[in-house]
Each structure stands twice: as C-alpha cells, then as structure tokens.
MARMI-415520 format. One record per atom (N, C-alpha, C): residue in one letter; x, z, y. Coordinates in steps of 0.05 Angstrom, whole numbers, padded with zeros to 5 digits, always signed. Each point is the difference from the previous one (the first is absolute). Example, Ala and Ser with C-alpha at 12.3 -4.5 7.8 and 13.67 -1.06 7.14 Angstrom:
<kelums>
a+00264+00156-00114;a-00018+00000+00024;a+00018+00000+00024;s-00007-00014+00021;s+00016+00001+00024;s-00015+00014+00022;
</kelums>
This chain:
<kelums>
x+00342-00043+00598;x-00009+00020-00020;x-00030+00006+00003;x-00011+00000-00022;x-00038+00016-00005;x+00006+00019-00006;x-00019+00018+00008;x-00011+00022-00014;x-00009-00005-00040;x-00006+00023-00006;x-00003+00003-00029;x-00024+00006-00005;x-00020-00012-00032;x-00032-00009+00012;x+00006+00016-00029;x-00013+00024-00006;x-00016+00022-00018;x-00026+00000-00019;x-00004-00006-00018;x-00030-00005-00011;x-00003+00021-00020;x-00024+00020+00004;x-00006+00010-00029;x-00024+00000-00005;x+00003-00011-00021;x-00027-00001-00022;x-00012+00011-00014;x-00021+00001-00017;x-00021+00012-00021;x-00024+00000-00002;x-00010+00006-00010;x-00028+00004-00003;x-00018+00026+00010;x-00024-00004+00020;x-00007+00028+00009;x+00008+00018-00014;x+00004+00023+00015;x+00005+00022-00003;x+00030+00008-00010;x+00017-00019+00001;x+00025+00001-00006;x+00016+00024+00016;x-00005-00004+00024;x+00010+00018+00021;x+00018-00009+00017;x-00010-00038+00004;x+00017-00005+00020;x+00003+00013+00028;x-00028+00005+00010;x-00008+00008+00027;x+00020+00027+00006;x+00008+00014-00030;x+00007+00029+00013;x+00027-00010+00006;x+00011-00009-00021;x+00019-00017-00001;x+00024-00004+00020;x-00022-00030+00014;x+00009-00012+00022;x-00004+00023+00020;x-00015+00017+00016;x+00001+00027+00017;x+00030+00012-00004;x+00002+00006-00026;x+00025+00018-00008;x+00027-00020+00012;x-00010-00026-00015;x+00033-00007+00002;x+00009-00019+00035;x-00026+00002+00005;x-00008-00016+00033;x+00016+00026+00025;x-00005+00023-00009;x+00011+00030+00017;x+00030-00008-00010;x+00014-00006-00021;x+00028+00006-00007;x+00017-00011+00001;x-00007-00035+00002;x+00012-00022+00009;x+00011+00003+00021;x-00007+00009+00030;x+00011-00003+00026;x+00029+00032-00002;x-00010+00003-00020;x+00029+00026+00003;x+00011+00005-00023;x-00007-00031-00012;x+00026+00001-00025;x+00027-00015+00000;x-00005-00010+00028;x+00032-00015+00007;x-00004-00020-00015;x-00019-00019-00007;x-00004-00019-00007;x+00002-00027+00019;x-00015+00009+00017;x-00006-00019+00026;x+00020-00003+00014;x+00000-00024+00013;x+00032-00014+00019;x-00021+00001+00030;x+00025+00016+00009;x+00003-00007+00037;x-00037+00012+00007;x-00008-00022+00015;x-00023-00003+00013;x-00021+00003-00016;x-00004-00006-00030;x-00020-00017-00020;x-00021+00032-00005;x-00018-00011+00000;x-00027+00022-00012;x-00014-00007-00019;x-00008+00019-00020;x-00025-00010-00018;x-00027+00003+00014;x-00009-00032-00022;x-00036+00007+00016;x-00011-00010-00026;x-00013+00020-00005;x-00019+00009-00025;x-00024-00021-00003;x-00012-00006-00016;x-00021-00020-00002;x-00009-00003-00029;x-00027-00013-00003;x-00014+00006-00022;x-00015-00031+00003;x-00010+00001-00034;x-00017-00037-00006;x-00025+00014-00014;x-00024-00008+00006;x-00001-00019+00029;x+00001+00020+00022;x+00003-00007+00021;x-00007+00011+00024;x+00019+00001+00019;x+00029-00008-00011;x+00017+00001+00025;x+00015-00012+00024;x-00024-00010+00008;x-00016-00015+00028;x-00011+00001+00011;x-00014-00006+00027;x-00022+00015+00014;x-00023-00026-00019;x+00003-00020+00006;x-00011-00013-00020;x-00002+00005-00031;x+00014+00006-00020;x+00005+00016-00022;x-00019+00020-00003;x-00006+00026+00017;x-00019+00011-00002;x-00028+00000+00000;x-00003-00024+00016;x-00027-00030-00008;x-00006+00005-00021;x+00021-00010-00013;x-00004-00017-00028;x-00003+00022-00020;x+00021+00020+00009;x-00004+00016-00024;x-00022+00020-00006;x-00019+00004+00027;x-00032+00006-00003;x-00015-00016-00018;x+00007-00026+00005;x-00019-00019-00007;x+00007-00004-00034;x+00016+00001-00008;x+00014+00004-00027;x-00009+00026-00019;x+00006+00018+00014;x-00006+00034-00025;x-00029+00006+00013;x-00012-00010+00018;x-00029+00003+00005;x-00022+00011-00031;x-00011+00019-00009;x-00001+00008-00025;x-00032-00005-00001;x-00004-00022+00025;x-00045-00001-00004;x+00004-00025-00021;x-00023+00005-00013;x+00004-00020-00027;x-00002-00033+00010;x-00018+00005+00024;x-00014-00028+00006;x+00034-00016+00020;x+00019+00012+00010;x+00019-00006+00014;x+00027-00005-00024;x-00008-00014-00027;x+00021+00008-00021;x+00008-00030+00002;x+00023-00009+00006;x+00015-00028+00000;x+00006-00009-00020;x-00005-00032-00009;x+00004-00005-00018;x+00039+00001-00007;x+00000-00008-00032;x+00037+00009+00002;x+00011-00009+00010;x-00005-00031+00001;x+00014-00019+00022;x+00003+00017+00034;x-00031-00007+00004;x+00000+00018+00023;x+00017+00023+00013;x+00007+00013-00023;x+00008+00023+00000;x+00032-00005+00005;x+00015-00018-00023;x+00028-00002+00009;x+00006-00015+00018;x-00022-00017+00017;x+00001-00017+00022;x+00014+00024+00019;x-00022+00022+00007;x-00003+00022+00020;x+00033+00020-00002;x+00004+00001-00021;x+00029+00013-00005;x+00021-00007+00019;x-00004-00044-00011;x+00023-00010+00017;x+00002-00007+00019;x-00019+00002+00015;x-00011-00002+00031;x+00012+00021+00012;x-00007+00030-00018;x+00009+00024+00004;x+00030-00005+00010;x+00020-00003-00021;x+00024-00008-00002;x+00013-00011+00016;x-00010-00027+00000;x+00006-00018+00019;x+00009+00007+00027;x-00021+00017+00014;x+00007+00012+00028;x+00014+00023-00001;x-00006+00021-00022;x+00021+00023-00014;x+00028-00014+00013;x+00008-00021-00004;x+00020-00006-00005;x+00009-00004+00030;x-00005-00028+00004;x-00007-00014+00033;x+00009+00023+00013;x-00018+00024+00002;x+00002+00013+00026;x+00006+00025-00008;x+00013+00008-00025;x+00010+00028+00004;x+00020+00003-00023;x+00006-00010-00017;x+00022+00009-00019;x+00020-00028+00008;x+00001-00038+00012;x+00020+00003+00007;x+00019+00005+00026;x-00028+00005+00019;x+00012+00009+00022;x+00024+00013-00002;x-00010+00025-00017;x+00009+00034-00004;x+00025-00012-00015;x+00009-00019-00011;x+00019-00002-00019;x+00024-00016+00015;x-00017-00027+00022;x+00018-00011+00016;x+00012+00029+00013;x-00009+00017+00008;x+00005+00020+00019;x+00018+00018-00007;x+00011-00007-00028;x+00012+00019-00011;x-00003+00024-00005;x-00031+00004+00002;x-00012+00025-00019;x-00007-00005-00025;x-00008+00021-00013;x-00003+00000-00021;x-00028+00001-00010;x-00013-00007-00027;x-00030-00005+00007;x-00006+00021-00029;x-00019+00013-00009;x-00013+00015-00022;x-00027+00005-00001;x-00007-00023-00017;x-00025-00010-00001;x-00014+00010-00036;x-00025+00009+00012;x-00012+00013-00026;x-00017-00029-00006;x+00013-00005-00031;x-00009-00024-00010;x+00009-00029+00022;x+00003-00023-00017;x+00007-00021+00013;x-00016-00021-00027;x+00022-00026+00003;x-00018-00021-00018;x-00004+00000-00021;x+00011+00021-00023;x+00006+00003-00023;x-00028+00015-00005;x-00013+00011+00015;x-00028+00010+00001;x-00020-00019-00013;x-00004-00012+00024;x-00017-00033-00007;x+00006-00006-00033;x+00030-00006-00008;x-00002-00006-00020;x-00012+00015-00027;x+00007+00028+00007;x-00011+00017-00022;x-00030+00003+00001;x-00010+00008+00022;x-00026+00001+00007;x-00021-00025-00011;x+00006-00030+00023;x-00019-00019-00001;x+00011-00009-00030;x+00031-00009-00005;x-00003-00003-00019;x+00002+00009-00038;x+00011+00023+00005;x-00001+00008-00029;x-00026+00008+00000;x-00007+00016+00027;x-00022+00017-00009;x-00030-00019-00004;x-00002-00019+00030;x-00026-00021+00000;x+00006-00028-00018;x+00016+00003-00010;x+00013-00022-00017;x+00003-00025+00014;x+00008-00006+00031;x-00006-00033+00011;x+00032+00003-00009;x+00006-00035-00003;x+00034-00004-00017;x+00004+00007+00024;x+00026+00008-00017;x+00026+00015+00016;x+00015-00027+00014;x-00002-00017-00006;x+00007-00027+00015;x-00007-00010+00028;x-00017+00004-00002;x-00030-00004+00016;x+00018+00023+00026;x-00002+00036-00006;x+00004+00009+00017;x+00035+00002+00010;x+00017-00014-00017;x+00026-00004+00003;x+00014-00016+00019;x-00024-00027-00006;x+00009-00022+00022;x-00011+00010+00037;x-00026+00017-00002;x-00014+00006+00021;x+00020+00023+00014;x+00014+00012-00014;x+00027+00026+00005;x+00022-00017+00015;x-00001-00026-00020;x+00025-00016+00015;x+00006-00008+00023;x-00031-00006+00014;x-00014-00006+00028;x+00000+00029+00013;x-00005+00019-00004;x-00011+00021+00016;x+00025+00015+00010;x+00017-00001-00030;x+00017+00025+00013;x+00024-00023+00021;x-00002-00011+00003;x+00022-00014+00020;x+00026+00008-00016;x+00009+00008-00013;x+00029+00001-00010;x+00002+00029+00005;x-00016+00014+00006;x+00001+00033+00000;x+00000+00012-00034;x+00019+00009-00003;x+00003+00017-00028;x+00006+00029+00003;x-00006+00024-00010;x+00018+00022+00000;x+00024-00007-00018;x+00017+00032+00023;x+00026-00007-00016;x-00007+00028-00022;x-00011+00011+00003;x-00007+00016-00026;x-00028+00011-00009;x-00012+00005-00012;x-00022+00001-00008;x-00011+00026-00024;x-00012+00021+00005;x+00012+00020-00022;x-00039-00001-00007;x+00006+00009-00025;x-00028-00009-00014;x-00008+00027-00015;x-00013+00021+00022;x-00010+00022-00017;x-00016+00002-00020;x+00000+00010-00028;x-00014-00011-00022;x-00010+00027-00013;x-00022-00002-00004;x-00028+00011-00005;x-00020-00012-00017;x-00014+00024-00015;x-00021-00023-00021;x-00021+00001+00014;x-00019-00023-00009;x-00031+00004+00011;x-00019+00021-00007;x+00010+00016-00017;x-00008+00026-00005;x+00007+00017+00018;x+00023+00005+00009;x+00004+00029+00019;x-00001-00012+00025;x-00012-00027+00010;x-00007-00014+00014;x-00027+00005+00020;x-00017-00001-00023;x-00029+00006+00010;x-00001+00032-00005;x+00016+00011-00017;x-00001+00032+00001;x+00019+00008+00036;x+00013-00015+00006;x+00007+00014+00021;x-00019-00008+00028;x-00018-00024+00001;x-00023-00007+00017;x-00024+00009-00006;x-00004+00022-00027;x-00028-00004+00002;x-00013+00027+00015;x+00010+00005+00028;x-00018+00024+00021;x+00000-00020+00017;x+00013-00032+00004;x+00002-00004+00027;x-00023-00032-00007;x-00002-00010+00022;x-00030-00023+00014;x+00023-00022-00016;x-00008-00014-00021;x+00013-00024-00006;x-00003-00022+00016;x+00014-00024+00015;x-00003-00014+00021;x-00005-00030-00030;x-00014-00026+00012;x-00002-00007-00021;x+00016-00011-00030;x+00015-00008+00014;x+00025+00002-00026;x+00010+00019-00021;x-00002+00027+00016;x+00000+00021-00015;x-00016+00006-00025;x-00024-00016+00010;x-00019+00003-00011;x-00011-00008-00022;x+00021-00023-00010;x-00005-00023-00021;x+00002+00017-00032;x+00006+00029+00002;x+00010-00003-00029;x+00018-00006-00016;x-00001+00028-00020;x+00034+00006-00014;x+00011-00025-00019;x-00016-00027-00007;x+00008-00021-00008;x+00006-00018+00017;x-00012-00002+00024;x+00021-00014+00024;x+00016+00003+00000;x-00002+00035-00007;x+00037+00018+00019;x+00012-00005-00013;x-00002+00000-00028;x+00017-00010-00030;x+00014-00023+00003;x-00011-00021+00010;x+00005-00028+00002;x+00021+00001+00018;x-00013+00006+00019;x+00023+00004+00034;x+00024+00016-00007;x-00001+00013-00018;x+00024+00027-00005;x+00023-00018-00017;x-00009-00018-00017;x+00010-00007-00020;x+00009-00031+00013;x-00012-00003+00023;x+00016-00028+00014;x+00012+00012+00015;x+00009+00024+00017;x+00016+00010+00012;x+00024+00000-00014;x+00004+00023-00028;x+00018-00007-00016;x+00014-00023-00010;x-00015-00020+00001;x+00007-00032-00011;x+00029+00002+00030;x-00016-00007+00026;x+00011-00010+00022;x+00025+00015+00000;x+00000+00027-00001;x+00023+00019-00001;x+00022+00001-00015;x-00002-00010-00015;x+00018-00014-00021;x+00016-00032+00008;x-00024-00005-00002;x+00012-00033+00013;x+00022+00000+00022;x-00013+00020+00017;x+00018-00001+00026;x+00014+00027+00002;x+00008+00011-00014;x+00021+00021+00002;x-00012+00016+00014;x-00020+00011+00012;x-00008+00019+00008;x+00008+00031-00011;x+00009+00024+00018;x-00001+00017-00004;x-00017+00019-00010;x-00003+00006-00025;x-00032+00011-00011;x+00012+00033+00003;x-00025+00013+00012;x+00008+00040-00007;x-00024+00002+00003;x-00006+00019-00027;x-00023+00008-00008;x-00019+00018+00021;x-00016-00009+00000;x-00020+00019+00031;x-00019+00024-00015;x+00010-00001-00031;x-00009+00026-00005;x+00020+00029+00003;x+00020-00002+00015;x+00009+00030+00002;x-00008+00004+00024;x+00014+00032+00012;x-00004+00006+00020;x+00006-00016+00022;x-00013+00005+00025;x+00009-00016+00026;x+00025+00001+00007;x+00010+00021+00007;x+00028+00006+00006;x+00022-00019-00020;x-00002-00001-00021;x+00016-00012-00025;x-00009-00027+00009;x-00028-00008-00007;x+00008-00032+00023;x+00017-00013+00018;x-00011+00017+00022;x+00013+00004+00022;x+00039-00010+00006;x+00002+00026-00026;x+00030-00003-00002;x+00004-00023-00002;x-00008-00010-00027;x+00012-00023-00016;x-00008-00024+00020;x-00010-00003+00017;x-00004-00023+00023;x+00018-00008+00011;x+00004+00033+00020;x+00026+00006+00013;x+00029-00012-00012;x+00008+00010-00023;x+00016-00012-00013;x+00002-00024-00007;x-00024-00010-00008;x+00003-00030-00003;x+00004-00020+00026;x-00009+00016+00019;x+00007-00017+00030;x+00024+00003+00007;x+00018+00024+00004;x+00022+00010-00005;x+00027-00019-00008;x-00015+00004-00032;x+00023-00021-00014;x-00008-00039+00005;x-00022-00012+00001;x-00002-00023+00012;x+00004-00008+00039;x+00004+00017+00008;x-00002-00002+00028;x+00027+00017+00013;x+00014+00016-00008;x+00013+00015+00016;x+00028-00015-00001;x+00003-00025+00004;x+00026-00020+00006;x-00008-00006+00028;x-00032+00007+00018;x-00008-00003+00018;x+00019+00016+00026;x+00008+00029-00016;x+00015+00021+00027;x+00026-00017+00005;x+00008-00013-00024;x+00034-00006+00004;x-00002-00029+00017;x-00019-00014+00009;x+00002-00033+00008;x+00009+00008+00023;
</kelums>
C-alpha cells in the first residue's frame, strides 16, 4: 500500500497557501489516515533542500537575473525532479500521505499557456521528471486575474507575480483547459474561506474515506 499524493492548484492569489494550512491541521484528525502514516506538506518549487536553490533562483524579481523561458521550465524540472526523488516518493512508499501546493500541471499552465513554449515540448519533459508520480486528486481553486492582482496588490510581487494581468489571463485560462481534461475538482476561490475549506474536506471525504474501512 502508498500513501495518497494531493495537488491544489491556481493562479496567485487563489488561496492555496491558506488552504493547504487549513486542510494540512485537519487531515491527521479526520480519520483519514491508516495506522502509522503522516502527512507532509510541501510546495513547487521549493520542496527540497535543493528545491529551495532553485526556487530563489527562479522568482528572483532583479531584472538582470530574468531566465530565459526555456531556462525557466528547465529550472522547474530540476525543481521537480528532486521534489520527487527525495520527498513526495519517499513519503508515499512510506505510506504517508503527500499535499503539495502546485505540482506539474503548473509548468504546464504557466511555461506553457502562459510563455507559450508547446505544450509537447513540456509534456514529454513531465514524462521524464515525474517518474510515474501522479496525484490521486487534484482540486483546482478558480479565480479571475482580476480579483487576482486585487487580492496581491499590498504585498512584494516575486517575479512571476509580476508578469501581468494578460499573463494571468493566459495562465488562468490554461488552468481551466487542464481541469477539464483531467477531471479535476474545480471550487470557486471566490467565497469565503471557511466554505472552501468545507467543500475540500468533503471532497476528500467522499474520494478517500474507503481509506478507514481497508
């Protein structure tokens, strides 16, 4: 038996970060988890001691340190790559469970809807990186690029943030594409937190709670 691998997605300011906090506290005492197994929380880029390398060197926001696109989705999968290696499938051989803010479906909306490199290009490079690591569910908080930059604009944009509400447009609108394609769970990240929250809970609930009876 593995553990169960968690992905949620969107576009800044969605509210994954609060999100994953909320539902990272509720998992270990929702009778979800078997026997021994723990969640361990993690985020792209950065969730590696290596990972956090990369992911300086990536949202770095000095103009002169700006990677080309290539460059750029090189640094993702490098990110990934060890993301993987050394901490989501350990955690999964181990029969924990893994809940990771953003995974590969990122890259694709990002480098490619948003920087336009084919989606081919970063599909076959997914094929290599992720080693056969997939989530088993993936919930896709959805937000416009309007109440997007209205919900970031008191805080330091890191560089990506930074690109602009027709980037975000692009990225928003290849998110949707992917979410579709792959059955992703979509709940709107414009209500309250709590109402999120719920509807998470529940959706983990009803895809995962055949877990108490094994």
């Amino acid at each position: 038996m593995r553990g169960k691998f968690i992905v949620i997605e969107g576009i800044d300011g969605c509210g994954k970060t609060t999100q994953i906090d909320e539902i990272s506290r509720w998992i270990p005492t929702s009778g979800l988890l078997r026997g021994k197994s723990k969640l361990v929380k993690t985020r792209e880029p950065g969730g590696s001691l290596l990972g956090k390398k990369i992911r300086n060197l990536i949202l770095d926001n000095h103009k002169d340190n700006k990677p080309s696109s290539l460059a750029e989705l090189l640094l993702y999968s490098a990110d990934r790559a060890e993301h993987i290696s050394k901490t989501i499938s350990p955690a999964l051989e181990n029969q924990d469970w893994v809940l990771s803010d953003r995974f590969c479906d990122s890259t694709l909306a990002y480098q490619g809807y948003g920087r336009n490199i084919n989606l081919e290009i970063i599909k076959n490079i997914e094929s290599i990186v992720c080693q056969g690591e997939y989530p088993d569910l993936t919930i896709f908080l959805e937000i416009s690029a309007e109440e997007s930059i209205l919900r970031r604009e008191k805080l330091i944009p890191d560089r990506i943030e930074s690109e602009g509400i027709k980037f975000l447009e692009k990225v928003n609108e290849g998110f949707k594409l992917i979410a579709k394609e792959k059955n992703w769970t979509t709940i709107s990240a414009a209500q309250d937190i709590n109402t999120i929250t719920n509807e998470i809970k529940e959706t983990l609930l009803k895809k995962f709670s055949q877990v108490k009876n094994d």
